[in-house]
N, C-alpha and C positions, 0 to 999 in steps of 0.2 A: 253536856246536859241535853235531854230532850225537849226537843218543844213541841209542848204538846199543843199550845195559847195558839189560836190565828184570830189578827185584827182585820178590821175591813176596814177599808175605805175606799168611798165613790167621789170621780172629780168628773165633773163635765168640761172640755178642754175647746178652744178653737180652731185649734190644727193639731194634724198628725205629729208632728215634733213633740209636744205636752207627753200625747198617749206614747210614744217611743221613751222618753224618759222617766215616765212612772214606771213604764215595764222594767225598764234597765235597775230601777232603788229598786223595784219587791226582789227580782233576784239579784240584786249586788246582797240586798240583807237574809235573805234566804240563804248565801254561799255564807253569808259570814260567822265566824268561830263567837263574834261577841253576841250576837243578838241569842234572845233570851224568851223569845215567842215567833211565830210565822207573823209574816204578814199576805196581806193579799191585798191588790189596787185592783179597784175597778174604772179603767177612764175610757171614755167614749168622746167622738168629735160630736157635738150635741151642744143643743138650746137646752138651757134649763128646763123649760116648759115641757120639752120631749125626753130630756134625760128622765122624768120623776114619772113621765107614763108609759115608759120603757120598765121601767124598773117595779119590783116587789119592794113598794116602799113599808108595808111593814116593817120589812125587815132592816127598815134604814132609818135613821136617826138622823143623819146630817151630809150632806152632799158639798164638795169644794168648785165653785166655776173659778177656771185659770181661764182668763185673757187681757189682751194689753188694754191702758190707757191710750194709747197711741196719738194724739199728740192733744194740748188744749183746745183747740178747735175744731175737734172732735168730743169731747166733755159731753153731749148733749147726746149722743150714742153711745158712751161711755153708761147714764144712767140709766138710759132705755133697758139695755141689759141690766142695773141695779132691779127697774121694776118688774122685769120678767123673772127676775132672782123671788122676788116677794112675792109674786103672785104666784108662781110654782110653790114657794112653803104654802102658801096658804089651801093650795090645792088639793095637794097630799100631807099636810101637816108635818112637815118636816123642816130642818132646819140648814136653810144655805148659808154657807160661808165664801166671804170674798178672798180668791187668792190672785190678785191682780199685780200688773208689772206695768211699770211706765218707765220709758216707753213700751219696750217690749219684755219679751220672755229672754231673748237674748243676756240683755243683763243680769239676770240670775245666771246664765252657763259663766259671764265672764268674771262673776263672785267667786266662781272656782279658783280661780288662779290669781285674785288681784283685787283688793280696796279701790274703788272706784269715787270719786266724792267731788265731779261736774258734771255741768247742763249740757244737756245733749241740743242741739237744732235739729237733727234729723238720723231717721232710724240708720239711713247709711254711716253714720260713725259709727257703729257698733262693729262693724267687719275688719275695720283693722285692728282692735281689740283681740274678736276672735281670734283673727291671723296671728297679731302677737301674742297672745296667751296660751295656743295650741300649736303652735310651729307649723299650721297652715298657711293657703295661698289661694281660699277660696275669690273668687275673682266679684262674686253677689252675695247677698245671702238666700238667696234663691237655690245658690250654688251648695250653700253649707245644709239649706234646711232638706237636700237629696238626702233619701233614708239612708243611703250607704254613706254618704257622708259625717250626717251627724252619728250614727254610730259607730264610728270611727274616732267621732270626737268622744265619744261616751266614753268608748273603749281605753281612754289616757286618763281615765276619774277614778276615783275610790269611794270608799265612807272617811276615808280622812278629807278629803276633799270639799265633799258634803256638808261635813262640820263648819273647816273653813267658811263655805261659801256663807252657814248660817249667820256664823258672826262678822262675816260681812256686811250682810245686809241688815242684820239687826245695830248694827254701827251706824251706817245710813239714816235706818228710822231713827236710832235716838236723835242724829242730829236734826232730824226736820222734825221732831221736838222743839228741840229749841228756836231753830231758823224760821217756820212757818205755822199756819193755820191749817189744821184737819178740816175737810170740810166733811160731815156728817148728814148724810142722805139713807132715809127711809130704814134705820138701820146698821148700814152702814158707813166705813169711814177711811177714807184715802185725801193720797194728797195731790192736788193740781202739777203741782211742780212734779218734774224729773231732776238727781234719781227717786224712785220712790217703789215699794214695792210690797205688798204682804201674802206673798205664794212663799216664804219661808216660815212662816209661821205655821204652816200645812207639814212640812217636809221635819221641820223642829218635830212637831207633839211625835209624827211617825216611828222617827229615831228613834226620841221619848220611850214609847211606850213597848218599842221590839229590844229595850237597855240599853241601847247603843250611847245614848249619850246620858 
């Protein structure tokens, strides 16, 4: 089938690793036999505030920022970015979405390979995850977020993968459903506790809408 269909989507990200894995989904779904429209990502290491006066936002309807919760007490920086998220829609009339990771973005890579469902204390647990879920021996994660690194880890993923990792994490949130209280700010709504995460909810509608899933 031809595709003739290209979706857009813009994510403002906090590090180059974000922008490295949206590159890798638009063409993992570009090569793929299933999808059923082009896609195109547009992500940038960028402030909300600067991503929307960078941008032709006519032409843009809805912006994703991906960055971590990183830890509860950090919570008060965590919202700071919530209201620079608000004040950028109101700037250019557009509409931001939260696609946030607590602690990090890490635990979406380790969704890939593995239902995860305890409390982290500190980001450095996440490295032996990585190491066992990708048959690495990164020694940091300093070490893994090297470009040639992490695409190297890319390089082991699919769109079956993908899928996976969705209903990972959307396993997760049902359960902090049940386990906890949302707390809703300005808009917005996440959870304090780790795991907790909704940058899959971004990565779902994309599939979504290229038919993949």
């Amino acid at each position: 089938m031809r595709k003739w269909e290209t979706h857009k989507y813009y994510f403002s990200v906090e590090a180059p690793t974000e922008v490295l894995y949206l590159k890798w989904l638009e063409n993992m779904i570009l090569e793929s036999e299933e999808a059923q429209s082009q896609v195109k990502i547009i992500a940038r290491v960028e402030s909300p505030m600067k991503m929307v006066k960078k941008l032709n936002t006519w032409k843009v309807n809805e912006i994703v920022h991906t960055f971590d919760f990183e830890e509860i007490q950090n919570e008060g920086s965590f919202k700071h970015t919530l209201d620079h998220m608000k004040k950028a829609e109101k700037t250019k009339h557009i509409q931001y979405r939260l696609g946030y990771s607590n602690f990090c973005f890490e635990l979406w890579m380790i969704l890939y390979k593995k239902y995860v469902n305890r409390h982290f204390n500190h980001r450095r647990e996440y490295l032996d995850l990585i190491n066992e879920c990708f048959g690495t021996t990164f020694e940091s994660l300093d070490k893994y977020k090297k470009e040639a690194n992490f695409l190297k880890v890319l390089s082991m993923l699919s769109l079956e993968d993908v899928k996976k990792a969705i209903k990972n994490a959307e396993r997760i949130m049902r359960n902090n459903q049940i386990d906890y209280q949302s707390i809703a700010y300005k808009g917005f709504r996440y959870y304090r506790e780790n795991l907790s995460l909704t940058f899959h909810e971004h990565i779902r509608k994309i599939l979504k809408e290229a038919g993949i899933i």
